[in-house]
N, C-alpha and C positions, 0 to 999 in steps of 0.2 A: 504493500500500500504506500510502502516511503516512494515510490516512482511517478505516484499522480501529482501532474501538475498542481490542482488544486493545493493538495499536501503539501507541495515544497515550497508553493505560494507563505503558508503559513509558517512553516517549522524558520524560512528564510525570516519574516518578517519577527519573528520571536526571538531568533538569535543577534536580528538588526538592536530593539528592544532590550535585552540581557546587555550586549555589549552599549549600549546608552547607560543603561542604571551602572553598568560597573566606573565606566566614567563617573557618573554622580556621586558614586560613593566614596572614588579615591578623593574627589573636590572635596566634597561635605567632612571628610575626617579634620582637615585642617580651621573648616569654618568652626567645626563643633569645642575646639579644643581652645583657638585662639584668638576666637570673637571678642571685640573687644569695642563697642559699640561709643564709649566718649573717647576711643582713640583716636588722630588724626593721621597715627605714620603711614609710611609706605604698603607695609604689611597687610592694616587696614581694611586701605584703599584696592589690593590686591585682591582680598579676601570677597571683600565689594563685588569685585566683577567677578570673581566666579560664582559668588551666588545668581548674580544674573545668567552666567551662562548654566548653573543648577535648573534653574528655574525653566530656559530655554530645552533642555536636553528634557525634564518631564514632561514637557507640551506637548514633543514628539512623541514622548514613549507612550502619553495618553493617547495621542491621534493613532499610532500603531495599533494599541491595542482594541482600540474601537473599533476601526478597521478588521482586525485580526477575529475579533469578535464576530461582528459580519459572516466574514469567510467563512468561522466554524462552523455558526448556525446553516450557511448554506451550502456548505459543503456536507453538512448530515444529513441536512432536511432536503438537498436536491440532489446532490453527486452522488455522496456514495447507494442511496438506494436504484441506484443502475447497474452499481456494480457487484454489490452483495447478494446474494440470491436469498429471497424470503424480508428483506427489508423495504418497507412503506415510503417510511419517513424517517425522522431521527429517534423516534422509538424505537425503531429494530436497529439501527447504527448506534447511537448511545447504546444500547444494552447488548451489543454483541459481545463485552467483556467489562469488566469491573469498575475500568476506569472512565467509561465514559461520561456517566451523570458529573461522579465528582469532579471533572475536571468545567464540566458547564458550570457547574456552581461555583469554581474558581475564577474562571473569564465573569462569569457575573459580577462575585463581591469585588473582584479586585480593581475595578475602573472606579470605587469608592475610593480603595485608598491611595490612588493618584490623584483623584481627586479633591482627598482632604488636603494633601502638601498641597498643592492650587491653589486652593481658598485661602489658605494659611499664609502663602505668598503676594495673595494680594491684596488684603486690610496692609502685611507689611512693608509693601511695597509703596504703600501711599502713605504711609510717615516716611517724615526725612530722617529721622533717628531709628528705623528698623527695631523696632522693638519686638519683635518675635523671631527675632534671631538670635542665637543658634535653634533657638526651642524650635523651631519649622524643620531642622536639619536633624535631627533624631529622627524622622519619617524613613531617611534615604534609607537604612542599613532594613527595615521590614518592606519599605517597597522592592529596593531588591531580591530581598528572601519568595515575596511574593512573585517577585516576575523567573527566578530560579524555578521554582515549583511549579509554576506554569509551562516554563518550560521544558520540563525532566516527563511532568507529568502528559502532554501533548504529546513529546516524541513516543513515550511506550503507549500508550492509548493507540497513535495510527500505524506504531510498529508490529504491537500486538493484533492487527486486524487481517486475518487471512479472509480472500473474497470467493476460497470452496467452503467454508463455515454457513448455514444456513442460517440466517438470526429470524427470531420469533418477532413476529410488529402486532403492530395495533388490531390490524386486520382480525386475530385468531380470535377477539373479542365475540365477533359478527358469528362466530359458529361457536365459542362456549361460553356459556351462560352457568354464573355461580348459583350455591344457593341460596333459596329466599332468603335466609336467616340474613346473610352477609349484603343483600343486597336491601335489606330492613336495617341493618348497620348504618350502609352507606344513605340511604333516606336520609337515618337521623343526624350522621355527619353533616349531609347538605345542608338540613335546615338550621344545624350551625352555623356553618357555612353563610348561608343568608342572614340571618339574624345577626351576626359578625360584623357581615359585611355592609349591612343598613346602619344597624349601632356606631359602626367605626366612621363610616362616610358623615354621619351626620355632626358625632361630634368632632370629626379633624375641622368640618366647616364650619364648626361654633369656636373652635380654639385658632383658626386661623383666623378671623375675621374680629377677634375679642380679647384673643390670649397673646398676644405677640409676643411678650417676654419668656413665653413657656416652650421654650426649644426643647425640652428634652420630651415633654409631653407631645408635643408634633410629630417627635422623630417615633416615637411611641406608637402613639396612634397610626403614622402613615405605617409600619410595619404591620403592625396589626391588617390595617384595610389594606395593602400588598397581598398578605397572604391568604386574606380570606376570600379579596377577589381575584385570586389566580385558582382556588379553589375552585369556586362556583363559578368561575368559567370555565374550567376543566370538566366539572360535571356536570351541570346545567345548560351554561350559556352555549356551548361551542354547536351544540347539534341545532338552535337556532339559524348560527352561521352556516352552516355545511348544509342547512334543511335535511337533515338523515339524522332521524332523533335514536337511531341507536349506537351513533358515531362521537365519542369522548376522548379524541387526540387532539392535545394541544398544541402539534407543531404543523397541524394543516392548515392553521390559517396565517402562516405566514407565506402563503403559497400564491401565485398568481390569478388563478381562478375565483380566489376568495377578497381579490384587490388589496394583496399584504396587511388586511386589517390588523395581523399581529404587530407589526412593525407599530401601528398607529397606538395601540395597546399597551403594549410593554414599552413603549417610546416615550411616553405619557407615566407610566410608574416610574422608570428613569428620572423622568424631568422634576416629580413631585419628590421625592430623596433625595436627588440630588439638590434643589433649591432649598431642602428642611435643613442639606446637611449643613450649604451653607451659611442659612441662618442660625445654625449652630455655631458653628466655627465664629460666626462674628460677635454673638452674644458671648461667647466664650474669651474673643479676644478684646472687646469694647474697653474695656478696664485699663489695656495700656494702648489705646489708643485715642487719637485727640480730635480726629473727625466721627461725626455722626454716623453718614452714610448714609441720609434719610431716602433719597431717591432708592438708594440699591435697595433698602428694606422694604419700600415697597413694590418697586419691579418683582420681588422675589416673593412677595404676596401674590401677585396679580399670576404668577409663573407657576406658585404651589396651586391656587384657584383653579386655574385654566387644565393645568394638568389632571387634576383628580375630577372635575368634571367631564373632563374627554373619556377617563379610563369610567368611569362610571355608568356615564350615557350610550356609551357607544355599543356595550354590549346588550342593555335596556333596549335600545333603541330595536336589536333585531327581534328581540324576545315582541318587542311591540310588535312591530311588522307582521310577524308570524301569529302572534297569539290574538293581536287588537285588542288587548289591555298591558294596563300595566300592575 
């Protein structure tokens, strides 16, 4: 499988990635040790610009990995079920061997924590006295860890895929059916599920709109309504999308036929985290900081708003269509 383009596409752009962070790290030991913020010398001043160039090398290695991100997903959810025999989607790719989920759920968290050094860079970047420096440069040494693990874990994932292996997909769903008991389970899951996911939606838009100071309750609450509406889209909502009410894959609709709705969907729970994260970061850094920021704070309302209405409506919306209520 290391031979598919697509593959080399990625394990290339991982290793571009890997050898960025290790730059970052050999910079950041010196920032960490000899930062010295009312100093004026040479050394400094040195130090100075390579935390700029710090800051430039994560940009990349964010845009990499989003990127990189990309590719995975559609290299599981479109390529490889061409070439695997018995795989769908990226259910039967993910689960051909052990590492496949965990490594999606690596690519997921880990664009957080590039993105918290980000955030952290740039409340310090707008004081002239850098006051969250070195503290922003402790990130480098686990974003590396992370982007090492990413990439150890990627290469044996697509090393380990033999394409005479048959993998089991979604499909086998369509012809076995559990029993009642387990499917009178999964009922009462849903209607946690629902109930979750109404409860969480309502109050992240009573704490967004009233609570501004409560960052930690936001970032709360929005994990909470993440999980529960990736839930009951997974078992509810998706077979509105697909109109095949016995069909519960969640990686079909990132698919062309269904108009990438997933992309619109999980692009939308991104955008609502990533803006709580960084109303975190800033409430968190306010204290040595001497501007407000009042515009960002509320761009970043309008940005959490926008978001969790999209992810919320949009799968409402087909259940309407189809059902004609709500």
């Amino acid at each position: 499988m290391l031979t598919d383009y697509w593959v080399i596409a990625q394990l290339l752009a991982q290793v571009c990635s890997w050898f960025l962070g290790l730059v970052a790290l050999i910079f950041s030991i010196p920032l960490i040790r000899y930062w010295s913020s009312s100093s004026g010398s040479e050394q400094q001043l040195r130090l100075e610009r390579n935390g700029y160039l710090i800051s430039s090398i994560l940009r990349l290695v964010l845009g990499f990995q989003i990127v990189n991100l990309l590719l995975f997903l559609v290299t599981v959810n479109n390529r490889l079920p061409h070439i695997i025999k018995g795989a769908m989607c990226a259910v039967g790719t993910l689960g051909i061997n052990e590492l496949g989920y965990p490594l999606l759920g690596i690519k997921l968290s880990a664009i957080f924590v590039y993105l918290l050094f980000l955030f952290l860079h740039h409340f310090d970047n707008a004081e002239p006295a850098y006051p969250l420096s070195p503290l922003k440069y402790y990130l480098i040494p686990p974003i590396f860890l992370v982007l090492s693990i990413d990439g150890i874990v990627l290469f044996l994932y697509f090393s380990n895929i033999t394409p005479d292996l048959i993998a089991t997909c979604c499909s086998v769903s369509f012809l076995v059916r559990k029993a009642d008991t387990s499917l009178l389970a999964r009922g009462n899951f849903l209607e946690i599920g629902f109930y979750s996911l109404g409860i969480s939606f309502c109050l992240l838009n009573v704490t967004l709109l009233f609570f501004k100071q409560k960052s930690i309750l936001k970032i709360l609450l929005s994990v909470i309504y993440v999980f529960s509406a990736t839930y009951t889209l997974k078992f509810f909502f998706v077979k509105y999308i697909y109109g095949i009410l016995g069909h519960n894959c969640l990686f079909d609709i990132f698919f062309a036929k269904y108009y990438f709705v997933g992309y619109a969907i999980f692009g939308s729970y991104y955008l609502l985290l990533g803006s709580l994260l960084m109303d975190l970061v800033y409430n968190f850094s306010k204290k040595y900081l001497h501007s407000k920021h009042t515009s960002l704070q509320e761009n970043l309302l309008r940005v959490s708003l926008i978001s969790l209405w999209i992810s919320f409506f949009i799968p409402l919306g087909y259940w309407w269509i189809w059902e004609g209520q709500l």
